[in-house]
PDB file of N, CA, C and O in Angstrom, chain B, residues numbered from 101:
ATOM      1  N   UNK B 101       0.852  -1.170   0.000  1.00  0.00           N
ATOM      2  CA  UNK B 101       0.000   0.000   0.000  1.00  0.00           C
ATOM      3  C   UNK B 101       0.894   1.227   0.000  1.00  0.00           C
ATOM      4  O   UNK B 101       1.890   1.174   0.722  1.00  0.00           O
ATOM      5  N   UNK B 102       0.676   2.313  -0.704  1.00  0.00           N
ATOM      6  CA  UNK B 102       1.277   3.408  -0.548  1.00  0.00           C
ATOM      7  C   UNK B 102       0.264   4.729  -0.645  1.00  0.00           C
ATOM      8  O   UNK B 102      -0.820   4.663  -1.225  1.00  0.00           O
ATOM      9  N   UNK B 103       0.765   5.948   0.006  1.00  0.00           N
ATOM     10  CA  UNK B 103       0.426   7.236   0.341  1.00  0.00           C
ATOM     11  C   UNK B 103       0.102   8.025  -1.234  1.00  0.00           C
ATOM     12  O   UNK B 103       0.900   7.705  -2.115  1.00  0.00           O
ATOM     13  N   UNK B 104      -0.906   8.933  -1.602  1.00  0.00           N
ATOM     14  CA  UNK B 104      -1.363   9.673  -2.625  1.00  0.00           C
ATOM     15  C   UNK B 104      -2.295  10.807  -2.280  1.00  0.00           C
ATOM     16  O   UNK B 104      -3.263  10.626  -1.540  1.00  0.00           O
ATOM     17  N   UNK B 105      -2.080  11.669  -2.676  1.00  0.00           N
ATOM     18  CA  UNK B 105      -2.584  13.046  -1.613  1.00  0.00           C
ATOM     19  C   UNK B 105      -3.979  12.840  -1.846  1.00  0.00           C
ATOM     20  O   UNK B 105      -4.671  12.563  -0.866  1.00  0.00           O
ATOM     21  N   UNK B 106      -4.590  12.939  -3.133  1.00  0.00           N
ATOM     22  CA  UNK B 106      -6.251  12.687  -3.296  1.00  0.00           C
ATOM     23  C   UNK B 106      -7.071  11.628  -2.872  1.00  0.00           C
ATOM     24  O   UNK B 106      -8.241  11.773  -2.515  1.00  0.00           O
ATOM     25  N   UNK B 107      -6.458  10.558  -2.911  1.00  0.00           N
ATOM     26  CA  UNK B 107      -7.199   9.712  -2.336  1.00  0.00           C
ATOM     27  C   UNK B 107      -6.829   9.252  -1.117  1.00  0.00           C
ATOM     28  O   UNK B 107      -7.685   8.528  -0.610  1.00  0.00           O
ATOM     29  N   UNK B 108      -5.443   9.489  -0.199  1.00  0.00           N
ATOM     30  CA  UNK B 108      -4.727   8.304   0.876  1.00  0.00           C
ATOM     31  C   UNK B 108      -4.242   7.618   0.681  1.00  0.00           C
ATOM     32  O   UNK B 108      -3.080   7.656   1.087  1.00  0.00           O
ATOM     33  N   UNK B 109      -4.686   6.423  -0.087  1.00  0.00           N
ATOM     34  CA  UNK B 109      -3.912   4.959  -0.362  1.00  0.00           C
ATOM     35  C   UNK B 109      -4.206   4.603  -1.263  1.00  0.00           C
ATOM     36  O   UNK B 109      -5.286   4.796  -1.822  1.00  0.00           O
ATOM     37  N   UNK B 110      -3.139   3.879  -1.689  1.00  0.00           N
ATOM     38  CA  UNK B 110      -3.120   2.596  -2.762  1.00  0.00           C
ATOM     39  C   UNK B 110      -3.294   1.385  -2.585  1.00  0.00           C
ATOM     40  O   UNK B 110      -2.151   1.034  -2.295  1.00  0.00           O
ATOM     41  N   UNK B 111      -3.992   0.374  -2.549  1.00  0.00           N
ATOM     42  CA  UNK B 111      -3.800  -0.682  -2.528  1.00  0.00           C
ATOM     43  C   UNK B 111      -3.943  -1.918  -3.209  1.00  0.00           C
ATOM     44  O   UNK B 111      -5.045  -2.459  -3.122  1.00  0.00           O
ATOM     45  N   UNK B 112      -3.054  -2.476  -3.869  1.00  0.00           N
ATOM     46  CA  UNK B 112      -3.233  -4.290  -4.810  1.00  0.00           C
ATOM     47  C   UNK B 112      -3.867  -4.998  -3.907  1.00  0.00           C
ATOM     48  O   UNK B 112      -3.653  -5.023  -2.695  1.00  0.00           O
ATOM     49  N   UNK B 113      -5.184  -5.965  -4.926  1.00  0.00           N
ATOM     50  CA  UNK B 113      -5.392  -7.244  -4.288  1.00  0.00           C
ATOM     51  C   UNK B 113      -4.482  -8.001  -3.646  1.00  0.00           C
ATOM     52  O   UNK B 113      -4.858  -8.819  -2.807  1.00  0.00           O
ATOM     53  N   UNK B 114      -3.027  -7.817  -3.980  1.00  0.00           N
ATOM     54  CA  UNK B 114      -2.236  -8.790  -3.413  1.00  0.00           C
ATOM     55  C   UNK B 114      -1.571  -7.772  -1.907  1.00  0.00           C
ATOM     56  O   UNK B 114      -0.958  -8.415  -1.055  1.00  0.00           O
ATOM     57  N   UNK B 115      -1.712  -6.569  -1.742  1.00  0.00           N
ATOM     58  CA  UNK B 115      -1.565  -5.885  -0.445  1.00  0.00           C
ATOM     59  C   UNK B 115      -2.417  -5.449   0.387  1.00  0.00           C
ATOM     60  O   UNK B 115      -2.151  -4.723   1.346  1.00  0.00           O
ATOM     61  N   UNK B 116      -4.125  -6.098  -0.096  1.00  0.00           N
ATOM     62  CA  UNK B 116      -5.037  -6.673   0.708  1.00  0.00           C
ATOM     63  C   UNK B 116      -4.670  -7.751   1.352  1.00  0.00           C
ATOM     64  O   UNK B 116      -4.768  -7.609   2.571  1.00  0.00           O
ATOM     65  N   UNK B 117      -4.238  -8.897   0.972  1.00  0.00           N
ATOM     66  CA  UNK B 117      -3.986 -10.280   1.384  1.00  0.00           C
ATOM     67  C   UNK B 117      -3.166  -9.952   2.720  1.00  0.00           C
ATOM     68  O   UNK B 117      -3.487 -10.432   3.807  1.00  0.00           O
ATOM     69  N   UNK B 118      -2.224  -9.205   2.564  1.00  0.00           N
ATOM     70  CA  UNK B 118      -0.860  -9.209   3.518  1.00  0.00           C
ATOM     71  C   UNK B 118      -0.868  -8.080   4.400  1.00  0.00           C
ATOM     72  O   UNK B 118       0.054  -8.009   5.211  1.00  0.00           O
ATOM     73  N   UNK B 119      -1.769  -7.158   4.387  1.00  0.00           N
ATOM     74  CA  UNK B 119      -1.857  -5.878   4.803  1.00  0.00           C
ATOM     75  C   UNK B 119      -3.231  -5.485   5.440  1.00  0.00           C
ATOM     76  O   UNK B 119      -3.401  -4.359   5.907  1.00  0.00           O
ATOM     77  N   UNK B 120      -4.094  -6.332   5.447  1.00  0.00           N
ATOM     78  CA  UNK B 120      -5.873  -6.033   5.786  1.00  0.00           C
ATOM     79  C   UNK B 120      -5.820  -5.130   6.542  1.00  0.00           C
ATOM     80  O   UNK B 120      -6.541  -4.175   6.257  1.00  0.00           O
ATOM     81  N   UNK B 121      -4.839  -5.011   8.000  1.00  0.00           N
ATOM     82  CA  UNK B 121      -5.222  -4.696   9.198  1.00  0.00           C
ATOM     83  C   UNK B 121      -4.733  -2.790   8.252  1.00  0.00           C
ATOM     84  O   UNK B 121      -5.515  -2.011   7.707  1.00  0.00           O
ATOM     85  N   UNK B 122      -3.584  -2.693   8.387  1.00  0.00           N
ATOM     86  CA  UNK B 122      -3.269  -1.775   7.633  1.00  0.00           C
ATOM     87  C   UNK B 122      -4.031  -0.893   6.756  1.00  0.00           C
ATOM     88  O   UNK B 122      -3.637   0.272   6.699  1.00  0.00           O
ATOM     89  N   UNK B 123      -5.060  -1.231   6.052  1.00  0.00           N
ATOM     90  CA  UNK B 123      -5.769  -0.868   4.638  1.00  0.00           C
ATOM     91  C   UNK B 123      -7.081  -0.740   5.971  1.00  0.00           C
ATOM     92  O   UNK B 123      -6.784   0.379   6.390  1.00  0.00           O
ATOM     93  N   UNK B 124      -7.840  -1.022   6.518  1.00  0.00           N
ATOM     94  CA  UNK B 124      -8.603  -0.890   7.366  1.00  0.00           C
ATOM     95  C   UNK B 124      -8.675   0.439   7.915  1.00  0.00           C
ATOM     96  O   UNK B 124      -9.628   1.199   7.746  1.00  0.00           O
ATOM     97  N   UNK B 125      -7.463   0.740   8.689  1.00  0.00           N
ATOM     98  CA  UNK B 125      -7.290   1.329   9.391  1.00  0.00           C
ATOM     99  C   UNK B 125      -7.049   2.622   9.011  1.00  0.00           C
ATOM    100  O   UNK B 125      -7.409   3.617   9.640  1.00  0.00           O
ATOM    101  N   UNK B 126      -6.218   2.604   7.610  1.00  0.00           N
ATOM    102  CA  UNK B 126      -6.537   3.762   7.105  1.00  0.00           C
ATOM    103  C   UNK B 126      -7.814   4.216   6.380  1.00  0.00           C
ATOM    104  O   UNK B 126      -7.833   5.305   5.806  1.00  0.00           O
ATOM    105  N   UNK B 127      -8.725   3.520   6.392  1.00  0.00           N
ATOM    106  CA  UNK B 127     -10.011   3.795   5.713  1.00  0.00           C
ATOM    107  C   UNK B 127     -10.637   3.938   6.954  1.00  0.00           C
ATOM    108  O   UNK B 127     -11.723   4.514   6.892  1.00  0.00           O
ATOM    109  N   UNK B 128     -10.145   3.463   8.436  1.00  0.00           N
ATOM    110  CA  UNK B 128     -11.106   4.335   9.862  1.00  0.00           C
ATOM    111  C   UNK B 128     -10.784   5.354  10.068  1.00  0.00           C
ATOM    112  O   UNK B 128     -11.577   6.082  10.665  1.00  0.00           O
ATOM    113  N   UNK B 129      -9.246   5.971   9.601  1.00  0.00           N
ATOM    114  CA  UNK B 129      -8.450   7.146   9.992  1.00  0.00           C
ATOM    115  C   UNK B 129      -9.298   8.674   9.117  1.00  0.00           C
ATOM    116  O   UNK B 129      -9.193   9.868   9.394  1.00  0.00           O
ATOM    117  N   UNK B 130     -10.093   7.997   8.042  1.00  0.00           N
ATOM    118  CA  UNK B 130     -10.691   9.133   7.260  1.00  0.00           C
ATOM    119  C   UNK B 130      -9.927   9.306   5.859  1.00  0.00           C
ATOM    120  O   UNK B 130      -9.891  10.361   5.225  1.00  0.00           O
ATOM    121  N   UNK B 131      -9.268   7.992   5.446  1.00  0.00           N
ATOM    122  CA  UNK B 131      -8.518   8.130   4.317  1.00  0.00           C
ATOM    123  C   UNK B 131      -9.063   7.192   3.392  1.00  0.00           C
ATOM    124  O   UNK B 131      -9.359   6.083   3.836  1.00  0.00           O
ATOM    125  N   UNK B 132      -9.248   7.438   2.190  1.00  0.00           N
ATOM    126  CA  UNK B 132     -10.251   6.714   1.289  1.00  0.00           C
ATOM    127  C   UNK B 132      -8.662   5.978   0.902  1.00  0.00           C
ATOM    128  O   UNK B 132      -7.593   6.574   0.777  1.00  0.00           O
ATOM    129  N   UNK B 133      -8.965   4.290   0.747  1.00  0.00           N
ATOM    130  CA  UNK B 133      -7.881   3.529  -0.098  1.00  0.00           C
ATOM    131  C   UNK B 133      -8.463   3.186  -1.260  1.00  0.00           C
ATOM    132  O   UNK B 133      -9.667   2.932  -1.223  1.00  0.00           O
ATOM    133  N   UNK B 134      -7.636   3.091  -2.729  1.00  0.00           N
ATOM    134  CA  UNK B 134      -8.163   3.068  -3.810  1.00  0.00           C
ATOM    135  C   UNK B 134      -7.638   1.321  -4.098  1.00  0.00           C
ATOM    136  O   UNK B 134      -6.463   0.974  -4.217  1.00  0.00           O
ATOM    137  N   UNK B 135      -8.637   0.557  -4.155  1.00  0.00           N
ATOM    138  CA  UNK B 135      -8.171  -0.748  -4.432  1.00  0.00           C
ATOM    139  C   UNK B 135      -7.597  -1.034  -6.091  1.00  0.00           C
ATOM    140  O   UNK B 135      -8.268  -0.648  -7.048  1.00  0.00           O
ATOM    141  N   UNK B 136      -6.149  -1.827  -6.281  1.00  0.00           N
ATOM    142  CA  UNK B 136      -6.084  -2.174  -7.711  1.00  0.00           C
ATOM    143  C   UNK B 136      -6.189  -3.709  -7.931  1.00  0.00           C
ATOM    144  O   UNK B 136      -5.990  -4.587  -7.091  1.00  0.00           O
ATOM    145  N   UNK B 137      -6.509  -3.835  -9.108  1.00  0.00           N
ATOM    146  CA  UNK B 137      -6.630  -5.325  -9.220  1.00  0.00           C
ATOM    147  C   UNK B 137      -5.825  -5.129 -10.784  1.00  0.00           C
ATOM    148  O   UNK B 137      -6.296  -4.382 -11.642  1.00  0.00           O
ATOM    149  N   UNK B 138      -4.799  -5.768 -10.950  1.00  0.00           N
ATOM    150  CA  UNK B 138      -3.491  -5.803 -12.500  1.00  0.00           C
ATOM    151  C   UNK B 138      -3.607  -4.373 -12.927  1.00  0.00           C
ATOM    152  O   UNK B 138      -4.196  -4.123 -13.978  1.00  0.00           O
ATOM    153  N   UNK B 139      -3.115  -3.452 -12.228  1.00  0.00           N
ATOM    154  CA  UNK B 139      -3.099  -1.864 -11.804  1.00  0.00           C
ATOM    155  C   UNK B 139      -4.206  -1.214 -12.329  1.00  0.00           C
ATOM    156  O   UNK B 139      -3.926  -0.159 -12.899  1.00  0.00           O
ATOM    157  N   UNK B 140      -5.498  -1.553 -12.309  1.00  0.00           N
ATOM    158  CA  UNK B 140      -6.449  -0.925 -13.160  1.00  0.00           C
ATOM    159  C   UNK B 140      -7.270  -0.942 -11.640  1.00  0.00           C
ATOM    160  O   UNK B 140      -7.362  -1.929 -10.911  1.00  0.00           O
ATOM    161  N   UNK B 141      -7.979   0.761 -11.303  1.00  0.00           N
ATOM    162  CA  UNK B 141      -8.695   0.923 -10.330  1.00  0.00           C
ATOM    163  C   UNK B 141     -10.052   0.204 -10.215  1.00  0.00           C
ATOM    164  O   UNK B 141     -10.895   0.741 -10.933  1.00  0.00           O
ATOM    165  N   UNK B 142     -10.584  -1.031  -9.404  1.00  0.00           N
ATOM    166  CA  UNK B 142     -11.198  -1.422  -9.243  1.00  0.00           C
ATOM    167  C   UNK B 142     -12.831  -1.259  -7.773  1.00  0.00           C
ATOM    168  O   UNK B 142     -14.004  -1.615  -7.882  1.00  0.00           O
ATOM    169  N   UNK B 143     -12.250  -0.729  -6.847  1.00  0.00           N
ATOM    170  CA  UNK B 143     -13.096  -0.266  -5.825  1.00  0.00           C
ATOM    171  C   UNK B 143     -12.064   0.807  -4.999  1.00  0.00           C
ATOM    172  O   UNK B 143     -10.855   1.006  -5.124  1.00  0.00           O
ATOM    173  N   UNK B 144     -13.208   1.480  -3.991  1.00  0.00           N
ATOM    174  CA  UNK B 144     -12.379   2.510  -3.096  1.00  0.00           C
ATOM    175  C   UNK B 144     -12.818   1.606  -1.662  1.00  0.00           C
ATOM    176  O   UNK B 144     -13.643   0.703  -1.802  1.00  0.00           O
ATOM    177  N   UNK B 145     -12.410   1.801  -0.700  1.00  0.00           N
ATOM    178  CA  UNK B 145     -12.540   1.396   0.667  1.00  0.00           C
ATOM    179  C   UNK B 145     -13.086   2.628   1.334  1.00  0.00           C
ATOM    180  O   UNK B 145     -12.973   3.523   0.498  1.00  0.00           O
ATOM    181  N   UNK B 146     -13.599   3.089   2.381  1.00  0.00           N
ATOM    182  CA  UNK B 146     -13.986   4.175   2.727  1.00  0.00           C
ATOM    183  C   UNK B 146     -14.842   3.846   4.300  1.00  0.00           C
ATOM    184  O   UNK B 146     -15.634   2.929   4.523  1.00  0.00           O
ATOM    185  N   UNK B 147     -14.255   5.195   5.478  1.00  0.00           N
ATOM    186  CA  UNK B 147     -14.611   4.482   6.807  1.00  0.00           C
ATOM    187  C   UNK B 147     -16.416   4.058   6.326  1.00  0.00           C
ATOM    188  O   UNK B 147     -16.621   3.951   5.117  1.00  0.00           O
ATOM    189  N   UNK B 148     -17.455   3.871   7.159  1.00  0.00           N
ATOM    190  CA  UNK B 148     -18.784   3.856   7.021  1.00  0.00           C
ATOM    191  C   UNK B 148     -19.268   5.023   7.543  1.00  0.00           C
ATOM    192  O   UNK B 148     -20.415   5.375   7.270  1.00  0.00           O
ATOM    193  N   UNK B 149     -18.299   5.922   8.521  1.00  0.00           N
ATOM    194  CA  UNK B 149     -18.987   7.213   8.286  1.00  0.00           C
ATOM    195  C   UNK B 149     -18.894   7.680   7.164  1.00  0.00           C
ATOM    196  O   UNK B 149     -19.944   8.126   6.701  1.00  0.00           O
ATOM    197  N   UNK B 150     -17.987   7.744   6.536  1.00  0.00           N
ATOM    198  CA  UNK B 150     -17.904   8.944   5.135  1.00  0.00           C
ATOM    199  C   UNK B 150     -18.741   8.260   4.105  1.00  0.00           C
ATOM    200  O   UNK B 150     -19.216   8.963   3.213  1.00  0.00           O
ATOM    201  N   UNK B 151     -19.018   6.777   4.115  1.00  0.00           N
ATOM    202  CA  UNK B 151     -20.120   5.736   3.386  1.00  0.00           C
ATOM    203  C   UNK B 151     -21.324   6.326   3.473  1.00  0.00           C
ATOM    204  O   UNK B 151     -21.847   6.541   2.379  1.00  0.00           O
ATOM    205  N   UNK B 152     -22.126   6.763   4.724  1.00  0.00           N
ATOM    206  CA  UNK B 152     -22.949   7.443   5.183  1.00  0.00           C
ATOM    207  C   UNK B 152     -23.292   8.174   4.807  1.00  0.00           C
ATOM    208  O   UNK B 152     -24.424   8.185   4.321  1.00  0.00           O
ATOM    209  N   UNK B 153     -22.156   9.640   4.829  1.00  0.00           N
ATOM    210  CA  UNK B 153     -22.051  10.588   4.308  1.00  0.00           C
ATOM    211  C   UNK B 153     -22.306  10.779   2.531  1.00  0.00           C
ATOM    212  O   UNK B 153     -22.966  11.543   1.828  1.00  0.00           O
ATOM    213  N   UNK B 154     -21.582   9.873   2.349  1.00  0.00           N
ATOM    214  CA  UNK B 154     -21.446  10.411   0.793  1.00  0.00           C
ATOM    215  C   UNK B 154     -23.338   9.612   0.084  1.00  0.00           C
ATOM    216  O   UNK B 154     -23.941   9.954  -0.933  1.00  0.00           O
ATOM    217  N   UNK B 155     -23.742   8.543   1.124  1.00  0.00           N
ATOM    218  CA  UNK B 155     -25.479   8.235   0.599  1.00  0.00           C
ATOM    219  C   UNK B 155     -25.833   9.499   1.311  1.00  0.00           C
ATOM    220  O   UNK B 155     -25.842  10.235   0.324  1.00  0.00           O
ATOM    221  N   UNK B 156     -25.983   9.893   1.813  1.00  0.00           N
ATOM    222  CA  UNK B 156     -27.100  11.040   2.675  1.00  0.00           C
ATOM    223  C   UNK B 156     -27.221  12.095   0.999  1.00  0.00           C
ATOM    224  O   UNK B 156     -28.171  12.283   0.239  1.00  0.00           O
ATOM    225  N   UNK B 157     -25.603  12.641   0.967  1.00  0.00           N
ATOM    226  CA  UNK B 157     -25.508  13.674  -0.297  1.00  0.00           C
ATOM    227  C   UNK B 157     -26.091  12.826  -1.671  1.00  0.00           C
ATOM    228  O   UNK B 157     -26.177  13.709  -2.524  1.00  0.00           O
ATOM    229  N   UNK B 158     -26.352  12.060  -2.036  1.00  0.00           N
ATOM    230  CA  UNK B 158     -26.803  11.229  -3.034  1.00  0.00           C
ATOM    231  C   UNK B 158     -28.437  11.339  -2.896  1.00  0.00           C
ATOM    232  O   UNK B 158     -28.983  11.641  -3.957  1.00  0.00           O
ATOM    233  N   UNK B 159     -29.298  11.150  -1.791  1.00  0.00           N
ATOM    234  CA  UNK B 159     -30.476  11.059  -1.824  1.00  0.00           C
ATOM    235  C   UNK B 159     -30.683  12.665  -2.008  1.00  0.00           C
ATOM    236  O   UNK B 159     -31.730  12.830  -2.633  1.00  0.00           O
ATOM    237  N   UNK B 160     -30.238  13.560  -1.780  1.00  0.00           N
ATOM    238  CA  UNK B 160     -30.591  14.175  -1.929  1.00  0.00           C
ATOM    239  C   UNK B 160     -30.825  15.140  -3.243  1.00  0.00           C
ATOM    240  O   UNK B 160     -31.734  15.948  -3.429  1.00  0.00           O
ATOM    241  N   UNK B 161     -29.461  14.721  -4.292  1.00  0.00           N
ATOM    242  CA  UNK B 161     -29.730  14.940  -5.872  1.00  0.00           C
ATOM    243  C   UNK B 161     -31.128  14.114  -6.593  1.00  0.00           C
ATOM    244  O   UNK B 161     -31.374  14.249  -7.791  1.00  0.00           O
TER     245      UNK B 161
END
């Protein structure tokens, strides 16, 4: 996993495997991790407050 100012983190399926606790924790800290799967962006991680947050702003468009 590595550091990126816009999003927080980087992380490969394969630095999910070895790193969970890590990648977690920065997605409780308030840092969105951008998951890759064969370097092509596949999902973001994000705490469940800011999950929250970002449905609340959605129902409302």
């Amino acid at each position: 996993m590595y550091k990126i100012d816009d999003i927080g983190a980087v992380a490969s399926v394969t630095d999910l495997r070895t790193q969970i606790d890590e990648t977690i924790q920065a997605a409780e800290e308030g840092r969105g991790v951008l998951i890759q799967k064969n370097n092509e962006p596949i999902a973001v991680l994000v705490s469940i407050k800011r999950w929250r947050e970002l449905q609340s702003g959605n129902e409302r468009e």
